[in-house]
C-alpha positions as CSV (number, residue, x, y, z in Angstrom):
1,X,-50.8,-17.8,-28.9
2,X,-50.6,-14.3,-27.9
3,X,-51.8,-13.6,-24.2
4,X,-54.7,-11.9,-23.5
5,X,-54.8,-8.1,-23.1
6,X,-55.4,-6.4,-20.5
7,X,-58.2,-4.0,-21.0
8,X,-60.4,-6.8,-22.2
9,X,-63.4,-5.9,-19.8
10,X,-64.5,-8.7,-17.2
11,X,-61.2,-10.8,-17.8
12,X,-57.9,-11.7,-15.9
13,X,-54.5,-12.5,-17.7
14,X,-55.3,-15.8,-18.6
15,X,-58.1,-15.2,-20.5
16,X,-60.7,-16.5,-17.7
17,X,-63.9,-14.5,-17.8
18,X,-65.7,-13.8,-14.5
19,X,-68.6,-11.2,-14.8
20,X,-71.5,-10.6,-12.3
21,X,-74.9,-9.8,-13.7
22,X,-76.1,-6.1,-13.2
23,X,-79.4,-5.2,-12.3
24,X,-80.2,-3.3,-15.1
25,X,-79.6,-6.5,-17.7
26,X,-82.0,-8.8,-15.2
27,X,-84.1,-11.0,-18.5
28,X,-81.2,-10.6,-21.1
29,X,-79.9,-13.7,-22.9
30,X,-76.5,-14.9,-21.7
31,X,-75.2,-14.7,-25.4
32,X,-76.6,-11.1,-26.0
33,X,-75.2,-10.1,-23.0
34,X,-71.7,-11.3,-23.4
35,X,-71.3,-10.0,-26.7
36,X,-72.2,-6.4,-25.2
37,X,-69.6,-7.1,-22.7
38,X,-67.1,-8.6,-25.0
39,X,-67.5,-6.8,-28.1
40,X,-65.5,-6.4,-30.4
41,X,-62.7,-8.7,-28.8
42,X,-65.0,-11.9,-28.8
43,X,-67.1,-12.6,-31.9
44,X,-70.8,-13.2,-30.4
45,X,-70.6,-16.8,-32.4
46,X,-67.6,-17.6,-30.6
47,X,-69.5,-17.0,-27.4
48,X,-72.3,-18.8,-28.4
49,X,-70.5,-22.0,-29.7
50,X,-68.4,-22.0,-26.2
51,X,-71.7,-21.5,-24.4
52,X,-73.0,-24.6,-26.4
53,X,-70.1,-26.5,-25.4
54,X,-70.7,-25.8,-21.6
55,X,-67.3,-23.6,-21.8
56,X,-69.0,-21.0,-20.5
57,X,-71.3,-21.7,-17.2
58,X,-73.6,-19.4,-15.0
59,X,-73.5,-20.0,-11.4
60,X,-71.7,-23.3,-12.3
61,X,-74.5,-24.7,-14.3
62,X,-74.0,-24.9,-18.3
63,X,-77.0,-23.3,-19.9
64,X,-78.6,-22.5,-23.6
65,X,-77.1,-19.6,-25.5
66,X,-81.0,-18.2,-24.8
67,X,-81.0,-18.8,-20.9
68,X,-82.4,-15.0,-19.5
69,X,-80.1,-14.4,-16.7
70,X,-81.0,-12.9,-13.2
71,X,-79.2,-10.1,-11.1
72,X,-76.3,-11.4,-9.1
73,X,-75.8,-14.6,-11.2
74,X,-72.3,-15.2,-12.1
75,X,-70.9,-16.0,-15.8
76,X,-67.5,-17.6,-15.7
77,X,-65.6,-19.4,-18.0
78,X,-62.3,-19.8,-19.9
79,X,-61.9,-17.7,-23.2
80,X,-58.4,-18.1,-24.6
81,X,-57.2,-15.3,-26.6
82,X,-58.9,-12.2,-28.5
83,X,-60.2,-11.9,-31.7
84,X,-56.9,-10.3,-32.6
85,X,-54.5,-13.5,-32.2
86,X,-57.1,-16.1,-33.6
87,X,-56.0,-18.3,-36.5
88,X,-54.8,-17.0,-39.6
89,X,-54.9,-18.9,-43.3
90,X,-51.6,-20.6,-44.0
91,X,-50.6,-22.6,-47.0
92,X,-49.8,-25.8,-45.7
93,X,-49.4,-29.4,-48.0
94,X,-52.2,-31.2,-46.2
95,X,-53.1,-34.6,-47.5
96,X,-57.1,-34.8,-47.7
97,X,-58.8,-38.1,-47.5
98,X,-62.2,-36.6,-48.3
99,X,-64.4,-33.4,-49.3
100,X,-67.7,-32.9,-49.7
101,X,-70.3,-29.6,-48.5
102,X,-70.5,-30.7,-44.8
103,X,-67.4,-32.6,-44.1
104,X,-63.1,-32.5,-44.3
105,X,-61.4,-35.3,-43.7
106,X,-57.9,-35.4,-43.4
107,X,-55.0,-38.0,-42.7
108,X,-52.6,-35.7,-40.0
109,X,-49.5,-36.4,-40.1
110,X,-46.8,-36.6,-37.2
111,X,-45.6,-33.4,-35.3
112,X,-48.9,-31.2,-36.4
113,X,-50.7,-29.8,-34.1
114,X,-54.4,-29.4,-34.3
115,X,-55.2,-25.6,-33.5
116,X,-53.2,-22.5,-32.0
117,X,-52.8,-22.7,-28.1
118,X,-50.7,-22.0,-25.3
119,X,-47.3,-22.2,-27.2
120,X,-47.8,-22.1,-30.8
121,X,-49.8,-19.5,-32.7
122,X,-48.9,-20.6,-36.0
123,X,-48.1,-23.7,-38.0
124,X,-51.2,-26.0,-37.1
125,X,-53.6,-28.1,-38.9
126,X,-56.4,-25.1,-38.4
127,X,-54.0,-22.5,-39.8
128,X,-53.9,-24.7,-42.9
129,X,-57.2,-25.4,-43.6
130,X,-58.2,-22.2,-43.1
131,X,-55.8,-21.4,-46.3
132,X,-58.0,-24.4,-48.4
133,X,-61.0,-23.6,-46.7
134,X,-61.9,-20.1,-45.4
135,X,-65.3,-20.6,-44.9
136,X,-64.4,-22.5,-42.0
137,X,-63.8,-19.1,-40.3
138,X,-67.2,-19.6,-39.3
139,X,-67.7,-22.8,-38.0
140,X,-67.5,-23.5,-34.0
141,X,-65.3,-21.9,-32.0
142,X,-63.3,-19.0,-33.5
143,X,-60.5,-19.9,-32.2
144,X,-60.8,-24.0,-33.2
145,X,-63.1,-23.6,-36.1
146,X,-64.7,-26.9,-37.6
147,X,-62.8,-28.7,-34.8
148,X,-64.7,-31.3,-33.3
149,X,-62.0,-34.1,-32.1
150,X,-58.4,-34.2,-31.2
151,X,-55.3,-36.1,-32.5
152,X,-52.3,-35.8,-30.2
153,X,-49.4,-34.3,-31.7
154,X,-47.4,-37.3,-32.7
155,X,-50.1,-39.2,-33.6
156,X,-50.9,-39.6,-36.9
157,X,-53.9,-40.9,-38.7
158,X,-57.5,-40.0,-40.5
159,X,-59.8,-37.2,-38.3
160,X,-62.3,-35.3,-39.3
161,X,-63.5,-31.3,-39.6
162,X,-67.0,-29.6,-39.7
163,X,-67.2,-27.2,-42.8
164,X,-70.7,-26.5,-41.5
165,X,-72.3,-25.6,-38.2
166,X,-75.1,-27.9,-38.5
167,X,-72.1,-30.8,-39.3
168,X,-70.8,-29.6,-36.3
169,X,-73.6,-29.7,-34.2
170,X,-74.2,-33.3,-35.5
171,X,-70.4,-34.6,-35.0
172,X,-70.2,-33.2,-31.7
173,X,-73.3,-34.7,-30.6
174,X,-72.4,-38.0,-31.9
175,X,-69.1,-38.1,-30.4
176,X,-71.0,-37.1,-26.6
177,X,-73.2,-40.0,-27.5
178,X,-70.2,-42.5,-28.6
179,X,-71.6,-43.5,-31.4
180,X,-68.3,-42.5,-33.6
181,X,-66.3,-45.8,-34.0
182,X,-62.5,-44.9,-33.8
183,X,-59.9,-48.1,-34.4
184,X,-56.4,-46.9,-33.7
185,X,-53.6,-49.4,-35.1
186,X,-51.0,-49.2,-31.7
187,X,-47.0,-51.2,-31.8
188,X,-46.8,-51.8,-28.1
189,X,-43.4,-52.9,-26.2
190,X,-43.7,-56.4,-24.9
191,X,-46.2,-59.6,-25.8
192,X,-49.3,-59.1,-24.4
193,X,-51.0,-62.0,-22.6
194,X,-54.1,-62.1,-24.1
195,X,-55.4,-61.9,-27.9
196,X,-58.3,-59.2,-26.7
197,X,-59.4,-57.7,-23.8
198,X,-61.1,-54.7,-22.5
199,X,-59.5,-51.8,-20.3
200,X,-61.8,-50.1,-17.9
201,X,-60.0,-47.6,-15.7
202,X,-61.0,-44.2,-14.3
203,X,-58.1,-41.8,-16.1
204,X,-57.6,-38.4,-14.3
205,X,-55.0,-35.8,-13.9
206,X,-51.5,-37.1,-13.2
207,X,-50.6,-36.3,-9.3
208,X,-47.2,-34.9,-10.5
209,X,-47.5,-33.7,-14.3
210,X,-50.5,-31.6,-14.8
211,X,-50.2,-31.8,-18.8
212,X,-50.4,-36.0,-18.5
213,X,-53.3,-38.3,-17.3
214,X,-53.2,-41.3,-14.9
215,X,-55.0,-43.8,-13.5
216,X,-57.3,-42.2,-11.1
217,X,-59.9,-42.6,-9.0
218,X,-63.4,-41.2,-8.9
219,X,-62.3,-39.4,-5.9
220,X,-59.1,-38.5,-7.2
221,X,-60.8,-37.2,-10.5
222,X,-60.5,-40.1,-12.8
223,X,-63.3,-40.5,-15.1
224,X,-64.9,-43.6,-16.2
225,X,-62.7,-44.9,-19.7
226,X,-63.2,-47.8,-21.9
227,X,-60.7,-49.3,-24.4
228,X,-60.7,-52.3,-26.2
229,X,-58.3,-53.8,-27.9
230,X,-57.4,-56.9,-30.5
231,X,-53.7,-58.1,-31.0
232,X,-53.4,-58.7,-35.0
233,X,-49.4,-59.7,-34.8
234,X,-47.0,-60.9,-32.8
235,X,-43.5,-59.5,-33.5
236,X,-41.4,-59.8,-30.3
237,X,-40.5,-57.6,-28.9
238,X,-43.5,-55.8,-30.1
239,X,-47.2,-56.7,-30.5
240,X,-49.2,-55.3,-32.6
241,X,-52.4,-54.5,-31.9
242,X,-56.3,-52.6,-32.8
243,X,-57.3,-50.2,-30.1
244,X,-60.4,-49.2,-30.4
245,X,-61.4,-46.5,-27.3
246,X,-65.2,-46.2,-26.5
247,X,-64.5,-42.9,-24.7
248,X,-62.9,-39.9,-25.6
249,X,-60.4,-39.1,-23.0
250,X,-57.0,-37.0,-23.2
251,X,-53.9,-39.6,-23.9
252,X,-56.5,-42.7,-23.5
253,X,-54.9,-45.5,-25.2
254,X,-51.5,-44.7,-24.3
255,X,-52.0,-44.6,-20.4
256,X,-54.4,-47.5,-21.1
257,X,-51.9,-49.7,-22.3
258,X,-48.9,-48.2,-20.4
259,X,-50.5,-49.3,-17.2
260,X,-51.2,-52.8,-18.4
261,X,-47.4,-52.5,-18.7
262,X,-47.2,-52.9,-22.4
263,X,-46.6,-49.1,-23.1
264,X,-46.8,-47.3,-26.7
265,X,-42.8,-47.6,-28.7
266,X,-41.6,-44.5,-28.9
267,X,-43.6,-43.0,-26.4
268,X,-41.8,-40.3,-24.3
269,X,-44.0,-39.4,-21.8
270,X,-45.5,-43.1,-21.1
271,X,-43.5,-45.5,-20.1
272,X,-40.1,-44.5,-19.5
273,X,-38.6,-48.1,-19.0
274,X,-40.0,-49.3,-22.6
275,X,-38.4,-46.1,-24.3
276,X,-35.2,-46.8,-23.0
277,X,-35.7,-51.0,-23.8
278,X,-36.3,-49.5,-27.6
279,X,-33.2,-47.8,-27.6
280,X,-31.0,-50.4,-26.5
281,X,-33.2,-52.4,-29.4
282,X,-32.5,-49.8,-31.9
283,X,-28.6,-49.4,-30.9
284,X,-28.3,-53.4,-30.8
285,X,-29.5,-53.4,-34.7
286,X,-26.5,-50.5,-35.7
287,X,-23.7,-52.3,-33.8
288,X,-25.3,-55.4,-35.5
289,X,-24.9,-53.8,-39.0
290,X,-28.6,-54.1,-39.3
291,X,-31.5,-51.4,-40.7
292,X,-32.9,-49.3,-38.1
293,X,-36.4,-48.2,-38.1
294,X,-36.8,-44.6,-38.9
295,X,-39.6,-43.9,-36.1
296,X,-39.0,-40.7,-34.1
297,X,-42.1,-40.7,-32.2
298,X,-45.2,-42.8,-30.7
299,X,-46.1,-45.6,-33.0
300,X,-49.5,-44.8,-32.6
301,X,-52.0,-44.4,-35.8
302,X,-55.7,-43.5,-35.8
303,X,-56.5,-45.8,-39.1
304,X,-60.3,-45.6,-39.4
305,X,-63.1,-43.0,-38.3
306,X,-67.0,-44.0,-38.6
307,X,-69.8,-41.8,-38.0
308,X,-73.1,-40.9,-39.4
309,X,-72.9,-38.3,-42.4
310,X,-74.5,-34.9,-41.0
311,X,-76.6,-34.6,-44.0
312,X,-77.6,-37.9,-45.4
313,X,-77.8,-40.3,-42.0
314,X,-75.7,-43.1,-43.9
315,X,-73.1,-44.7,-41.6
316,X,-69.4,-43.1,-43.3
317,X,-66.4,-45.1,-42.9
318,X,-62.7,-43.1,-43.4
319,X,-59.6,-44.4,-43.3
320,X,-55.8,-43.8,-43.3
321,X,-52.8,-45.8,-44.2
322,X,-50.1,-47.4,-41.9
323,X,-47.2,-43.9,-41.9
324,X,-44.1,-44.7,-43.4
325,X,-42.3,-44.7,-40.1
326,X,-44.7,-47.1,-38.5
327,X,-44.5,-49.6,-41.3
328,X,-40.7,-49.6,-41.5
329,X,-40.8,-50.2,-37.9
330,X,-42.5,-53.7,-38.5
331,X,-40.5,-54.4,-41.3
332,X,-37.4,-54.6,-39.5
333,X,-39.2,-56.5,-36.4
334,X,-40.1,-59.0,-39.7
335,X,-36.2,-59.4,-40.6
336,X,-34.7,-62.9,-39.9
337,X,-32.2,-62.7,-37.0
């Protein structure tokens, strides 16, 4: 994404916004007044729906988009780029699971990213639905429009979009309040010792990596994270298994299950030791003369999505079938020695 420029009034470089409230705008609404102050390089629904989101905080507090500020109070938060760099339409072959006036569901596939960010400007899931659907221009964030979840980059698997505001509003605060059931299908290394189980660890910033998590404690920034999972096969050396997360948190069930020691295959950035066991699987099968599996990445699949529809109430269930390269994986782990 492109950086922010410099005569953007009231921010630094990196897009982090730090204005002081002036006398003379003592009783204004925080979202009137930052779109004075930001205009025209921040769209005033961009502010509002990052002010929503607690994105954008005065004195440290999140607030309403119609909180009246007071002289000296300070308004701080992180913006990301201008209105000038935000995504553009892109025709993209997107495989979508559902449509209808208030929802998009889609089954992502591996090595798509979700929206523009540090990195990549073009070439993400947003980019392309902004090609099928352009109304989504207005949904949420500008610069994330209709996004209300993440999928990691290499993980594949059924998500969903706003189209609306008001399905926005609803999935957002349905996801806060955990009531969106997600079941991930998850090809761990190793046999894990028990047929179900739940994972309760703190996860937090990694102490070395800044772009992983860890398991952390409260006082070390680790936030309370709940995972449970259900082994459904048993293919040494892999086990197969449902993970179902409870929370929300960045990377969840793959430093979950890495610290139990049964890390994600394929997984680059969790669990070193398992990566390089999967090679010396992989490399065994070729001197062997046997098929390799194609998989290039984490075998990690979000396979069904539940929520309550924004408009009718009525519980939804979505779903997505096992990739290609996930499947051929447990076909060969199903071949005869």
């Amino acid at each position: 994404m492109l950086p922010v420029r410099a005569e953007v009034p009231h921010l630094d470089a990196g897009g982090h916004l730090r204005l002081q409230v002036e006398p003379a705008d003592a009783g204004c609404r925080v979202d009137r007044l930052l779109g004075r102050a930001l205009a025209p390089h921040y769209s005033r629904s961009f502010l509002s729906a990052l002010l929503a989101e607690g994105g954008i905080r005065v004195d440290g507090q999140a607030v309403r988009v119609s909180f009246r500020v007071n002289p000296g109070q300070l308004v701080e938060g992180d913006l990301g780029a201008p209105v000038s760099s935000l995504p553009r339409p892109e025709p993209m072959d997107l495989k979508l699971v559902h449509v209808d006036e208030d929802l998009i569901l889609v089954d992502k596939p591996a090595g798509l990213v979700i929206h523009p960010g540090t990195g990549q400007a073009t070439g993400t899931l947003v980019n392309g639905l902004l090609h099928l659907f352009p109304e989504l221009a207005v949904v949420g964030r500008a610069d994330r429009p209709g996004v209300v979840h993440r999928l990691d980059r290499d993980t594949t698997g059924v998500m969903v979009v706003a189209r609306t505001n008001e399905a926005a509003r609803s999935l957002v605060g349905q996801f806060k309040a955990k009531t969106v059931r997600k079941e991930y299908t998850a090809v761990v290394w190793g046999e894990l010792p028990f047929d179900s189980d739940w994972i309760d660890l703190p996860l937090g910033p990694h102490p070395a990596r800044s772009v992983l998590r860890a398991v952390r404690r409260a006082e070390e920034g680790g936030q309370p994270s709940s995972t449970f999972y259900q082994v459904e096969r048993r293919l040494p050396p892999f086990t197969v298994v449902n993970a179902q997360p409870r929370t929300g948190r960045t990377h969840q069930i793959r430093v979950h299950l890495e610290h139990l020691g049964f890390p994600i295959v394929g997984d680059e950035q969790y669990g070193r030791r398992a990566l390089l066991a999967f090679r010396r699987w992989v490399e065994a099968r070729s001197q062997a003369g046997r098929r390799v599996p194609a998989l290039a990445r984490h075998a990690l699949h979000a396979r069904r999505l539940s929520f309550l529809h924004p408009r009718s109430g009525e519980r939804q269930v979505f779903e997505a079938p096992l990739p290609a390269d996930m499947a051929d994986l447990l076909a060969c782990a199903e071949e005869p020695a």
